[in-house]
C-alpha positions as CSV (number, residue, x, y, z in Angstrom):
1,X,-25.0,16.3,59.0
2,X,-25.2,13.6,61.8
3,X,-22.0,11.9,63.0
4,X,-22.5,9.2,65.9
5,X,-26.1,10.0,66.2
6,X,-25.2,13.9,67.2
7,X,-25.4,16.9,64.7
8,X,-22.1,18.2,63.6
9,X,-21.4,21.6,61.5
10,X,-19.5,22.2,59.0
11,X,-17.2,25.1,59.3
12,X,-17.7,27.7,56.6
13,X,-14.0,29.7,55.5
14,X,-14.5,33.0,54.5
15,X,-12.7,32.3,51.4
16,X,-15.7,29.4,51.1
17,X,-18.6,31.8,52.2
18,X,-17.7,34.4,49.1
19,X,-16.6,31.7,46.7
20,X,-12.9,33.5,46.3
21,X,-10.2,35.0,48.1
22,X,-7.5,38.2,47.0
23,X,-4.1,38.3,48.6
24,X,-1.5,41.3,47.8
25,X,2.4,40.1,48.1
26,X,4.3,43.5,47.9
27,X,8.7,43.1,48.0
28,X,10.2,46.8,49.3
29,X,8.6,49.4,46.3
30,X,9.9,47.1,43.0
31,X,7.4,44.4,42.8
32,X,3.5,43.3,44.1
33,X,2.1,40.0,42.7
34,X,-1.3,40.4,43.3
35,X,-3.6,37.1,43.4
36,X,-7.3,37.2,42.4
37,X,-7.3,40.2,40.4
38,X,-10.7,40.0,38.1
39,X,-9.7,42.6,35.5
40,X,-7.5,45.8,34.8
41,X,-9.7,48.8,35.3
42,X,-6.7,51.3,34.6
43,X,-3.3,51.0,33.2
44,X,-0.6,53.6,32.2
45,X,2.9,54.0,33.6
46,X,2.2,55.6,37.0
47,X,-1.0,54.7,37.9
48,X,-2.1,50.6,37.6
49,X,-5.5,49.6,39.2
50,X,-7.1,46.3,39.7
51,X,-10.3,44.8,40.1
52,X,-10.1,42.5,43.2
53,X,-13.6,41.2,43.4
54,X,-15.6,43.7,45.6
55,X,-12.6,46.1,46.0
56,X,-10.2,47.5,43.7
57,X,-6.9,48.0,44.4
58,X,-4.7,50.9,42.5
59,X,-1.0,51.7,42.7
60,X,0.7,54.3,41.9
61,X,4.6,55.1,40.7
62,X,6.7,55.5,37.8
63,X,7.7,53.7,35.3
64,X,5.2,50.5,36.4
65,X,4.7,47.9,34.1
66,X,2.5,44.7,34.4
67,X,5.2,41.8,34.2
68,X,2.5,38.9,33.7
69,X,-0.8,38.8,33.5
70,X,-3.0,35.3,34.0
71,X,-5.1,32.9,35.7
72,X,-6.2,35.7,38.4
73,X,-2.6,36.8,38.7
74,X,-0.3,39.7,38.2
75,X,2.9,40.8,38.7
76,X,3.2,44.7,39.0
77,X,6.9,46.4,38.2
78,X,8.4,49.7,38.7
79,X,8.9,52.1,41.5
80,X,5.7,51.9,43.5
81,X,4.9,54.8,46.1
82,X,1.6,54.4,46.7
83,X,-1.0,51.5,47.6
84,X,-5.0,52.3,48.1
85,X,-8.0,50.7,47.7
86,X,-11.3,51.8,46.9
């Protein structure tokens, strides 16, 4: 791209470079909205895991329950004691 006669560069986001982006809201151990989840890879009531993209994401608790579910967003519920990823 030329601007004034000079070349000038576009600056590439990460978010822009993979073509999406994941973010993880957690509030204390009651609630995580996760955004750009792909699919549900596990799902009982102590153990929830997520596909993310190129990582998953699992948590684990009791009594957890997936409050909504939608347009690459979820809202996790319970008593959540653990995060990991893998």
């Amino acid at each position: 791209m030329k601007k004034n006669g000079k070349h000038s560069k576009k600056k590439i986001t990460p978010t822009e470079n993979i073509g999406f982006s994941s973010q993880v809201t957690v509030t204390d151990n009651r609630e995580a909205v996760l955004e750009g989840c792909r699919e549900i890879k596990e799902y009982d009531e102590t153990r929830l895991k997520f596909s993310m993209g190129n990582i998953n994401i699992c948590f684990c608790g009791s009594n957890l329950t997936i409050k909504n579910y939608g347009e690459d967003c979820a809202v996790i519920c319970g008593e959540i004691s653990d995060i990991s990823f893998d």
